[in-house]
BAFI-3210 file (N, C-alpha, C; in Angstrom, 3 decimals, decimal comma, padded with zeros to 6 digits):
// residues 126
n [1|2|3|4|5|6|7|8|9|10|11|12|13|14|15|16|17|18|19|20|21|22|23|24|25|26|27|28|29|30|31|32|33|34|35|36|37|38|39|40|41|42|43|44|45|46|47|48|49|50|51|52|53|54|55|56|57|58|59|60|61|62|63|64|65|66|67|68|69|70|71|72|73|74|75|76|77|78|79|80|81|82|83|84|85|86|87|88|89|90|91|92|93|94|95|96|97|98|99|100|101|102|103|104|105|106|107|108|109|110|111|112|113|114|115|116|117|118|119|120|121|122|123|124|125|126]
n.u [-061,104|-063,158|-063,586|-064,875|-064,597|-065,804|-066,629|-068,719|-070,381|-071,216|-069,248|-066,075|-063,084|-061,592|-063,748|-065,263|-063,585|-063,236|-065,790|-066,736|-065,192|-065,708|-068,487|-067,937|-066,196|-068,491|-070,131|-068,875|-067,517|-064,571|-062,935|-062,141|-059,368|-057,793|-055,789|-055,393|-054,802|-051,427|-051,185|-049,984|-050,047|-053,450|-053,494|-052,341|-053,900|-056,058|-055,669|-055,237|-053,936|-052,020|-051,870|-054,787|-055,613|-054,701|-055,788|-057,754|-057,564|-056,852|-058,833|-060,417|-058,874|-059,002|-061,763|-061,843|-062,015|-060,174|-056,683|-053,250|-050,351|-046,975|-044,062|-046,269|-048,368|-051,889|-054,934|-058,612|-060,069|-061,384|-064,580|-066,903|-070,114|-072,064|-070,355|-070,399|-073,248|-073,551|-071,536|-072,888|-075,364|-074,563|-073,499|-076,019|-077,389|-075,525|-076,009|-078,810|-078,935|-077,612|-079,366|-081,731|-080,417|-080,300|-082,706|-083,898|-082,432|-083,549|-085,666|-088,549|-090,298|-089,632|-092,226|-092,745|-090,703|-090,352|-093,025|-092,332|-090,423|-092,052|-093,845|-092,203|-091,394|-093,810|-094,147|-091,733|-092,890|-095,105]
n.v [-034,791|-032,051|-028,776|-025,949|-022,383|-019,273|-016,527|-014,858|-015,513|-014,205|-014,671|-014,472|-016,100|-017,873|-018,704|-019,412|-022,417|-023,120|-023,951|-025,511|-027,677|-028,589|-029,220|-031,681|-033,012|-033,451|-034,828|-037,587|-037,619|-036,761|-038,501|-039,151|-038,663|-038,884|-037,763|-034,155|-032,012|-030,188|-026,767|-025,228|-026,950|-027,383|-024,727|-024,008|-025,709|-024,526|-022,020|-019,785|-017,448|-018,851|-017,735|-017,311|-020,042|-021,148|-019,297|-020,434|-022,987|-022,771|-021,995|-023,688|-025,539|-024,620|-024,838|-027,499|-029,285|-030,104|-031,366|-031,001|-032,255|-031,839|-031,783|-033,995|-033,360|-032,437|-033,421|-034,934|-034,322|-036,702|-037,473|-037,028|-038,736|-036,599|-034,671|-033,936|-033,740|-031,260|-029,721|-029,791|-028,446|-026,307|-025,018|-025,224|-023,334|-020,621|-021,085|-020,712|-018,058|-016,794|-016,246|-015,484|-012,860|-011,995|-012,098|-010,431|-008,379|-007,879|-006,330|-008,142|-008,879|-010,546|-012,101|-012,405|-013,861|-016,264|-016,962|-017,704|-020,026|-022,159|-022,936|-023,836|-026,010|-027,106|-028,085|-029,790|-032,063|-032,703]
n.w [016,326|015,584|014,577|014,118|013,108|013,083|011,637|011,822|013,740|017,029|019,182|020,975|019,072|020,774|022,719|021,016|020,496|022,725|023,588|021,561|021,927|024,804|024,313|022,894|024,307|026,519|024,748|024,168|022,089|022,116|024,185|027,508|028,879|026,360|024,330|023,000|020,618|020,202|021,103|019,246|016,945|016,837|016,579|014,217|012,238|012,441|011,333|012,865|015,745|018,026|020,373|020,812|020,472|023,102|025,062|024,964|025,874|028,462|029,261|029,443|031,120|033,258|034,066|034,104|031,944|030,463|031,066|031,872|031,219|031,603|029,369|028,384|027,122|026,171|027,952|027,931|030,575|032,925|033,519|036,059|036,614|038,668|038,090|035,251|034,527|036,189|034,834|031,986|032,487|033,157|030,632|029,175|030,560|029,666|026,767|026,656|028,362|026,106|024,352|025,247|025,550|022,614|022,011|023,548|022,461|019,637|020,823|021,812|025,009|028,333|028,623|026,184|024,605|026,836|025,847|023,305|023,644|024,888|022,810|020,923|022,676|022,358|019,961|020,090|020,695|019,539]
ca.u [-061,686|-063,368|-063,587|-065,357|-064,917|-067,024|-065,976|-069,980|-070,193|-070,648|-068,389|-064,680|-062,797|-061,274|-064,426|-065,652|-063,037|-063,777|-067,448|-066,601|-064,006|-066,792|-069,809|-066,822|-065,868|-069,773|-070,922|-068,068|-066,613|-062,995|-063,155|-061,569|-057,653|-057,686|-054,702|-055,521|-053,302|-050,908|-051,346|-049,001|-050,690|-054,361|-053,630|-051,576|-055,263|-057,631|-055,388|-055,263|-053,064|-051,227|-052,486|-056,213|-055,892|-053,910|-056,228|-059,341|-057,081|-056,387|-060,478|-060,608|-058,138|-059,377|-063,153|-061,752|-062,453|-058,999|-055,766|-051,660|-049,059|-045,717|-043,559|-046,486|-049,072|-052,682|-055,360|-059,136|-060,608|-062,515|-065,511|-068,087|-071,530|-072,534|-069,716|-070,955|-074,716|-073,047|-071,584|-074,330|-076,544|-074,048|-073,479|-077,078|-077,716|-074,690|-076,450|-080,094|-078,687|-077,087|-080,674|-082,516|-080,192|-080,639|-084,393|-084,207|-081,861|-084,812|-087,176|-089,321|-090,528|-089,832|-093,063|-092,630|-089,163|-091,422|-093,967|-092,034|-089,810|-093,249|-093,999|-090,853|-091,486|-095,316|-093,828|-090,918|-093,769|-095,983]
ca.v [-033,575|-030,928|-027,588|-025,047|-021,347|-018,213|-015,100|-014,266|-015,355|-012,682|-014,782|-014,793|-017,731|-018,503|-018,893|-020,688|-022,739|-023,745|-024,237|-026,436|-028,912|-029,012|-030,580|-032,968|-033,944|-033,965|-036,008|-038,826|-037,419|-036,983|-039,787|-039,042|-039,367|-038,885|-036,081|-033,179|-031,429|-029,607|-025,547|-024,964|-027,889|-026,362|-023,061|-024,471|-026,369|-023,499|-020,598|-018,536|-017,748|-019,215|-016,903|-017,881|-021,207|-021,423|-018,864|-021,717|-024,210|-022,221|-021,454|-025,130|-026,387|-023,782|-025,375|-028,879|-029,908|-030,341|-031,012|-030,997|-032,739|-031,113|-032,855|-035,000|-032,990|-032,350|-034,183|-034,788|-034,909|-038,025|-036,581|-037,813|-038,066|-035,424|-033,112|-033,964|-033,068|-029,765|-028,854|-029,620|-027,284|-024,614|-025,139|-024,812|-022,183|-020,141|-020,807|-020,173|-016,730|-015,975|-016,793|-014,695|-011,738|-011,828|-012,069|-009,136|-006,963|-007,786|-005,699|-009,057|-008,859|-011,591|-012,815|-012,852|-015,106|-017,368|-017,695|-019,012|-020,898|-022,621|-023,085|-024,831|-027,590|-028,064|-028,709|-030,835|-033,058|-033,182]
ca.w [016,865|014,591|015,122|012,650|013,516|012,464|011,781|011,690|015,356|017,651|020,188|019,958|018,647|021,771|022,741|020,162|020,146|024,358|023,242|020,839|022,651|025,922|023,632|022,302|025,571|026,789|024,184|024,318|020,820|022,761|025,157|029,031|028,354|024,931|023,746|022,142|019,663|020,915|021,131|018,276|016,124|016,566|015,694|012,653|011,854|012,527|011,254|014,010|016,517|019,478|022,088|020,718|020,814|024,767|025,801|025,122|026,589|029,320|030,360|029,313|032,470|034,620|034,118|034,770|030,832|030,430|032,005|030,792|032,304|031,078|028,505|027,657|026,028|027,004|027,935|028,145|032,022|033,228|034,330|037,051|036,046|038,317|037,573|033,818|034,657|036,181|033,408|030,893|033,104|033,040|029,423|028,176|030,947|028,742|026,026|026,561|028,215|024,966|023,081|025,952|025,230|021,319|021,251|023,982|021,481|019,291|021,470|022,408|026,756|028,722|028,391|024,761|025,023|027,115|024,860|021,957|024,414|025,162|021,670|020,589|023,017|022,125|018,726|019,908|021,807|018,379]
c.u [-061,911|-064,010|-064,209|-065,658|-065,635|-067,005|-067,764|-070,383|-069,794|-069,478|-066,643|-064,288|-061,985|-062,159|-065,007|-065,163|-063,093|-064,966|-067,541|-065,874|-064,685|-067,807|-069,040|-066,783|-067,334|-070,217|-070,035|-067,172|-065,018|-063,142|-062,022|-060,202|-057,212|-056,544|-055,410|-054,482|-052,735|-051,258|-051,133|-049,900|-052,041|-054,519|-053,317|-053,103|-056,241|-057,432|-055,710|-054,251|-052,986|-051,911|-054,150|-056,559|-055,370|-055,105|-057,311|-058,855|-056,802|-057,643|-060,531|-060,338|-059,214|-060,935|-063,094|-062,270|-061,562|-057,825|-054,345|-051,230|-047,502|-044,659|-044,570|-047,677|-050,689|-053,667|-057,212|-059,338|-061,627|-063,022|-066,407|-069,218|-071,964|-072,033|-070,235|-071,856|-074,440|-072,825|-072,815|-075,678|-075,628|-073,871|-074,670|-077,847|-076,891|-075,778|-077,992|-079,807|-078,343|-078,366|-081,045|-081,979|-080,011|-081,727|-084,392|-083,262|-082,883|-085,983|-088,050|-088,933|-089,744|-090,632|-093,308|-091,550|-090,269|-092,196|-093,655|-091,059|-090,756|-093,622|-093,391|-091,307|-092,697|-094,729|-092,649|-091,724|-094,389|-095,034]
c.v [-032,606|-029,984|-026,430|-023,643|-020,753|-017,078|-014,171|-014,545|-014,432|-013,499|-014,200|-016,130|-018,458|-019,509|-019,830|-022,265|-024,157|-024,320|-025,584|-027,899|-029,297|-029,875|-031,545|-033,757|-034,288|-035,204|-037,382|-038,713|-037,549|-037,866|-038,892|-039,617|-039,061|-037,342|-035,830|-032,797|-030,491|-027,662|-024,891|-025,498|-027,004|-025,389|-023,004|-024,722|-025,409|-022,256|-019,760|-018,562|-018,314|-018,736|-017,449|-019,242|-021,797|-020,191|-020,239|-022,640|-023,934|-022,001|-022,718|-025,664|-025,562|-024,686|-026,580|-029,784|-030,977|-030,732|-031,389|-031,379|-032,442|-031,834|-033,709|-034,808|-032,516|-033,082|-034,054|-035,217|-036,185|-036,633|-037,301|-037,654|-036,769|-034,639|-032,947|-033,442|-031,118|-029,054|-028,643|-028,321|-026,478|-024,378|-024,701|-023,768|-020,749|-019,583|-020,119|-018,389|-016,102|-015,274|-015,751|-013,516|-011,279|-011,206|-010,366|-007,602|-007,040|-007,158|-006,738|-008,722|-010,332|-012,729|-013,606|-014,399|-016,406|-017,923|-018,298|-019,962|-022,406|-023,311|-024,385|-026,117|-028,056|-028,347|-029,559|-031,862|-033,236|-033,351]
c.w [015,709|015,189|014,132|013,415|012,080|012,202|012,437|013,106|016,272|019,239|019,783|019,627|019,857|022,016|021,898|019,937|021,648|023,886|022,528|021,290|024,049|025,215|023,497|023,645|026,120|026,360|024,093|023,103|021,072|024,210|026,389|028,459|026,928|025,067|023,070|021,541|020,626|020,543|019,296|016,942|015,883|016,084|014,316|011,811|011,516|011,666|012,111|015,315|017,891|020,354|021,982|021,232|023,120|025,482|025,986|025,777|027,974|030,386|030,549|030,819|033,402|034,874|034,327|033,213|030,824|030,863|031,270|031,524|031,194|030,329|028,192|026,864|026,965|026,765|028,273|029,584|031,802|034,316|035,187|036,611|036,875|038,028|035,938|033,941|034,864|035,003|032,134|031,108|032,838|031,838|028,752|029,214|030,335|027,572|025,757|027,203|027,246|023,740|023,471|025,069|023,471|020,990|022,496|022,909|020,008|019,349|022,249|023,723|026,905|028,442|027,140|024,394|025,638|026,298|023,911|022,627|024,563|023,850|020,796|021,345|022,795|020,528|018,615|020,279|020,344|017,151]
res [x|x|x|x|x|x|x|x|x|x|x|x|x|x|x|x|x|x|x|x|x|x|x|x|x|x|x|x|x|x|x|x|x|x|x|x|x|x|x|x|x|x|x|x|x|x|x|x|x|x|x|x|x|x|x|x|x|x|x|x|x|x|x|x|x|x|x|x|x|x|x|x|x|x|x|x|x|x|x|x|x|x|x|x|x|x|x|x|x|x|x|x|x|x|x|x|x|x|x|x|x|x|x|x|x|x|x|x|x|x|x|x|x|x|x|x|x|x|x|x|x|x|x|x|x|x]
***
């Protein structure tokens, strides 16, 4: 599992830290079952503290990424394809809100956002 925070990231590192351990599990990088480090361990890894790292582990369970069983550490969820599809939609609906609200602290309309939205995929297609 690798993890690369940001100080230059306007998230926090909790955050970042959730963000990062969802694509993993998405893409098959931490396989269903697989342990994660423990709380303690991570934070040791990342430099940062305890409360940072258990808070991400903490949105983690709550979102069904994750799950701990007590004395034995924690663990990745087996996911269902559609609960997988779910997430992936809520995941890059996250993210494309984050994009939206950039290009709007930018000044760019809606329409504008659209239009290079539009753009992008006539140049992923060519």
């Amino acid at each position: 599992m690798y993890i690369h925070l940001s100080q230059e990231d306007i998230r926090p590192l909790y955050q970042q830290i959730a963000d990062q351990i969802k694509v993993q599990i998405m893409d098959g990088t931490i396989a269903p079952g697989q342990e994660l480090p423990s709380i303690r361990q991570l934070a040791q890894q990342l430099l940062t503290s305890v409360i940072t790292v258990k808070r991400a582990y903490d949105d983690l369970e709550r979102e069904g990424y994750i799950y701990t069983r007590q004395g034995l550490g924690t663990f990745a969820a087996r996911i269902s394809a559609p609960q997988l599809d779910d997430m992936r939609h809520k995941q890059a609906e996250e993210i494309l809100s984050e994009a939206v609200e950039k290009c709007r602290a930018l000044g760019l309309k809606g329409e504008e956002i659209l239009g290079l939205i539009k753009e992008l995929f006539k140049e992923d297609k060519g």
